[in-house]
N, C-alpha and C positions, 0 to 999 in steps of 0.2 A: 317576524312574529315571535311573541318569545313564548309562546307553548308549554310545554309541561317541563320544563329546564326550570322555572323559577320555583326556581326554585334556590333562586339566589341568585339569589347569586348563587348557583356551580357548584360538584360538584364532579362524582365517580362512577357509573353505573355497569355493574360487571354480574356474568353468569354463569357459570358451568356447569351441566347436565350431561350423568355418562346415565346410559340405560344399555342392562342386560338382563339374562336372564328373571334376576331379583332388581330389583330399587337398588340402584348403589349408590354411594355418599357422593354428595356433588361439593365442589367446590366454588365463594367467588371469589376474586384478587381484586381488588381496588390497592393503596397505597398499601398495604396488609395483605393477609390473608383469613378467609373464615373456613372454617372448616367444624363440618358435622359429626357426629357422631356415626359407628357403622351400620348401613342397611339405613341412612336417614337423607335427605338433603334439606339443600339450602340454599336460595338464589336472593340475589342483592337487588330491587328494583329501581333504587336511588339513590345514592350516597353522597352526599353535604359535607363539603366540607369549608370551614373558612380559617381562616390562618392569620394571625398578627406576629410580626417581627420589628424588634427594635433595632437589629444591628448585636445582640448577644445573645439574647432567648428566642425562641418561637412556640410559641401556641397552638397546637391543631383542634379545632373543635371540629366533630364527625357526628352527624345523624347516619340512621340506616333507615330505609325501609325494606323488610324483609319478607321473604314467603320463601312457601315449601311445609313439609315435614317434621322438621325437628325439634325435637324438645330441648334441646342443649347444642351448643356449639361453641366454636374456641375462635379465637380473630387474634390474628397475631401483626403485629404492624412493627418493623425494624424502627431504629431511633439512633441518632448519632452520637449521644451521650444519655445520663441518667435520667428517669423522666418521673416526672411526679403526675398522677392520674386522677380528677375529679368528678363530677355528673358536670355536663353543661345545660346551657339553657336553650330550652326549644325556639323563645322570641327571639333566639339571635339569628335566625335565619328572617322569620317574619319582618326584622328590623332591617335586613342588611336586601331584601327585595323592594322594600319601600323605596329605598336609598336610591336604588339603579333601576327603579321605574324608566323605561321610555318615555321621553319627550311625546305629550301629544298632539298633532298637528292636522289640521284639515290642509285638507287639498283639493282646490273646485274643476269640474268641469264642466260644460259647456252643454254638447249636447246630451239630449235623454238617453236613461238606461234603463236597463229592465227594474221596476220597483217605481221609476219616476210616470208620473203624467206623460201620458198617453200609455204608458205601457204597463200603467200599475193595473188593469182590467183582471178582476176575479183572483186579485190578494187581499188578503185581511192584513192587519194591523200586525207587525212585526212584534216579537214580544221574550351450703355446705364443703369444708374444707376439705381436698384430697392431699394427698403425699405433696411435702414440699418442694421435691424435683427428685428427677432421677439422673446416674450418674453425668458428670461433666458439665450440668446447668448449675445456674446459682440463683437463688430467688432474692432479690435483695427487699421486697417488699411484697405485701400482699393485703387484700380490704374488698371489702362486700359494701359496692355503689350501687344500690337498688336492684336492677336486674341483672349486673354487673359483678362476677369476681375477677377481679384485677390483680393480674400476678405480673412484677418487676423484674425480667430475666439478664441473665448473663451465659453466655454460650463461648464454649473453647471449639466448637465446630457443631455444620447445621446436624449430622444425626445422632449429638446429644440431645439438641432441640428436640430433633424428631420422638427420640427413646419417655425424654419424659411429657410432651405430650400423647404420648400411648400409653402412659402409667399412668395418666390423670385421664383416661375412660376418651380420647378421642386417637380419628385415623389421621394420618397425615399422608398424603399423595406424595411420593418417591420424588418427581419432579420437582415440588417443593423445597423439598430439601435439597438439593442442588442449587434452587434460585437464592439461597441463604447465604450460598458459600461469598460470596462477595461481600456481604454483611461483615461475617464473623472473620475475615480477613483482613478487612476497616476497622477492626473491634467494635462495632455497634453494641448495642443491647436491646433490647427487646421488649415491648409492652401485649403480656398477654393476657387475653378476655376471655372468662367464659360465659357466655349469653345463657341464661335462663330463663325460663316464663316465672314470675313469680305465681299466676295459679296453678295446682298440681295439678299434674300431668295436662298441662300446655302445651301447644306449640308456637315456634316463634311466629311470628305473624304481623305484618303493618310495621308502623313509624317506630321505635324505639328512642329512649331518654338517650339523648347526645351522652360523648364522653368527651371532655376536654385533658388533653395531653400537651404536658410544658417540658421541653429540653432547651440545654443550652445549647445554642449554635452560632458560630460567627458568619454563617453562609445562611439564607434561605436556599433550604432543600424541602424538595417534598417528595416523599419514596414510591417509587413507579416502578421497581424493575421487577417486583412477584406478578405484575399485572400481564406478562408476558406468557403467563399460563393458562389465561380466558381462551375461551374456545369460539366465541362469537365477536365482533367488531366491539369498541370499547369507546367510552364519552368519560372525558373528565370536566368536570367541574369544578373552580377553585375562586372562591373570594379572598384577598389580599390586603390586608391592611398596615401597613409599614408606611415611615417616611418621605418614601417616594413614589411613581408607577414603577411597577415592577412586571418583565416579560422573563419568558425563558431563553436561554442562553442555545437551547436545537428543541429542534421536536422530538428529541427522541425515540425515533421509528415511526412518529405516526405523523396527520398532516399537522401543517401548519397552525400553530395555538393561535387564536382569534381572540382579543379584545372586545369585551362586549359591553364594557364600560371602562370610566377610569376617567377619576374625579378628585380633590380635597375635598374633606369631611370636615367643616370649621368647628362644628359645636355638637362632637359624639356623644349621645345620652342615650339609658337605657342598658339592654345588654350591648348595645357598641362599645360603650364606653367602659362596661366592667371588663370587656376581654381588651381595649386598646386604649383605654386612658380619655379623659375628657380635653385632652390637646389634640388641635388639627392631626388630622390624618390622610391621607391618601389610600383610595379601595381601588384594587384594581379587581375587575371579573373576570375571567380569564375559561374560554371553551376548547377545547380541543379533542378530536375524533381520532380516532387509534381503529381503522379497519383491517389488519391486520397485528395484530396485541405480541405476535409472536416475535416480531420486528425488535422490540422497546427494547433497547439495550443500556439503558442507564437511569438515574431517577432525574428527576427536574430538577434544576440548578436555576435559580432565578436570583436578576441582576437589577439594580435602579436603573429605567432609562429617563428620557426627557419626560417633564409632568405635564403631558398634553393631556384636553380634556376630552373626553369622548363620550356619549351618548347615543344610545340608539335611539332612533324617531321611528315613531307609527303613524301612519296616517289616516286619515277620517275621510274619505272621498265624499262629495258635496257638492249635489248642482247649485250652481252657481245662478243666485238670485238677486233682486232688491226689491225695496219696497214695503217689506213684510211678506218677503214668499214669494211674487212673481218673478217667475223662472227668465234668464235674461234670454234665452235663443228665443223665447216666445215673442218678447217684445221684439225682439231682433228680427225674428219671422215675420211677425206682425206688424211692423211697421215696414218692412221693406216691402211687402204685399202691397199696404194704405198709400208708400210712396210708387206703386209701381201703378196703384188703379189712377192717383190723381193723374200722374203725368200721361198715364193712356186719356182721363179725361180731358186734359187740357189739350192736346192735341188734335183729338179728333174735334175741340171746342175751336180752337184755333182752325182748323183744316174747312171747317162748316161755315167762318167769316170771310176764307178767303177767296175776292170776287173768282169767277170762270174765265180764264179767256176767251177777248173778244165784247165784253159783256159793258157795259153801256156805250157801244160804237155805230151811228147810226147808217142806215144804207144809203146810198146815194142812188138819186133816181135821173 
């Protein structure tokens, strides 16, 4: 079934919740990190993401739905080289569900079930700018995308990072900053967000305006390894749109990435087509459960394999009829009955012609 997942296609759903004495700042990890403000939280209840690669750039466009507390908060997502950051479009998920709808398929059976004739008795009818950084970071850009301040970082190590996001009014969790150091040893860079309500005094709350993020990369990668600091079992989500089907190269700590579509796209319109171009493409939907988050020891590395197509089928279960509605075990029933009284009639018909023994034999006197 595909449940409360379509959500695409795929794509992140991550949570963190410390409680003590006071409310203390919670953190989620998805490919990133968000992070509240102190004495605030903040939990991720679905995160969307879809992704187009050509073989030099990649694209991340990211929804959130969010809840909790907070009036503000900071989402930091590591990047392999420079990134340019925009608003995405929210029909791009609506468009990219349509796409990887399940086949729909009836399936008949035979005999009755509850709901059908005879057993349907007594059912009814179903129916603002802060300090540009503090020491060691480097801002190379920055811009106010609606709910959105977008700052372009650079880091000579993660507790520069950490220093000037505590100088721009947010906490950062200690463990954080260690899950960085692998980053700033890659030389990555850094796209970071601060989330505001735009009515005052807000809280963040619901679905949030996508942000679409382009770096150049010769590898699809997609970044996993802050996700190692959720506190509860983790679901990733991922649409894929590149010139081929594309899988992960391990699971990286968690189980095995499952295929939940993966198709050519001949004629992409709409928002498909503004993040991947109106030339064929291939979507791959890609699920994967992470019940143990602390495991993930790398980000996802994704390769082209064979362009098999794949689809998932639903089925419609359906007594099986003709005629306009007569149920066939009926007839089946009822004719085996019809054929079981004649031939009891014919017999006992046949049995009442057959003379007695003895019976027109005269006696002899």
């Amino acid at each position: 079934m595909r449940g409360t997942h379509r959500i695409l296609t795929t794509i992140v759903a991550l949570l963190a919740l410390q409680l003590g004495s006071l409310v203390a700042p919670a953190y989620a990890c998805g490919c990133g990190a968000m992070i509240p403000t102190k004495d605030q939280r903040i939990g991720v209840d679905r995160e969307e993401s879809a992704v187009h690669w050509d073989g030099r750039t990649e694209t991340v466009v990211m929804r959130f739905n969010v809840h909790g507390n907070a009036r503000n908060a900071a989402w930091i997502m590591p990047v392999p080289h420079r990134a340019d950051v925009t608003l995405g479009e929210p029909e791009l998920f609506d468009a990219l569900d349509r796409l990887t709808e399940p086949e729909q398929r009836d399936r008949f059976y035979f005999w009755p079930r509850e709901g059908d004739w005879p057993f349907d008795l007594g059912h009814g009818d179903g129916a603002g700018a802060p300090p540009p950084g503090a020491g060691g970071v480097g801002v190379v850009g920055r811009e106010r995308l609606g709910p959105f301040d977008v700052a372009r970082l650079t880091a000579t190590d993660p507790k520069a990072l950490g220093t000037w996001l505590r100088a721009n009014g947010f906490e950062l969790p200690e463990p954080l900053t260690d899950a960085l150091q692998p980053y700033v040893e890659r030389k990555w860079e850094y796209v970071a967000v601060r989330l505001a309500p735009e009515e005052k005094d807000g809280v963040l709350q619901g679905e949030l305006t996508p942000l679409r993020i382009t770096f150049a990369s010769t590898e699809l990668v997609y970044p996993m390894r802050l996700s190692r600091l959720a506190k509860s079992a983790q679901t990733l989500g991922l649409s894929i749109l590149s010139e081929h089907r594309m899988e992960p190269r391990s699971p990286i700590g968690g189980d095995a990435p499952e295929v939940t579509f993966a198709g050519r796209i001949e004629r992409p319109d709409g928002a498909v087509a503004r993040l991947a171009g109106d030339r064929p493409v291939h979507l791959t939907v890609l699920e994967q459960e992470f019940p143990h988050p602390e495991r993930i020891d790398d980000d996802h590395h994704l390769r082209a394999v064979a362009d098999t197509p794949y689809r998932q089928v639903e089925y419609t279960d359906r007594l099986l009829t003709v005629g306009g509605g007569i149920p066939v075990w009926l007839l089946t029933v009822g004719g085996g009955l019809l054929l079981a009284t004649l031939t009891t009639l014919l017999v006992v018909r046949v049995t009442r012609r057959r003379p007695t023994a003895g019976a027109g034999v005269r006696s002899a006197v």
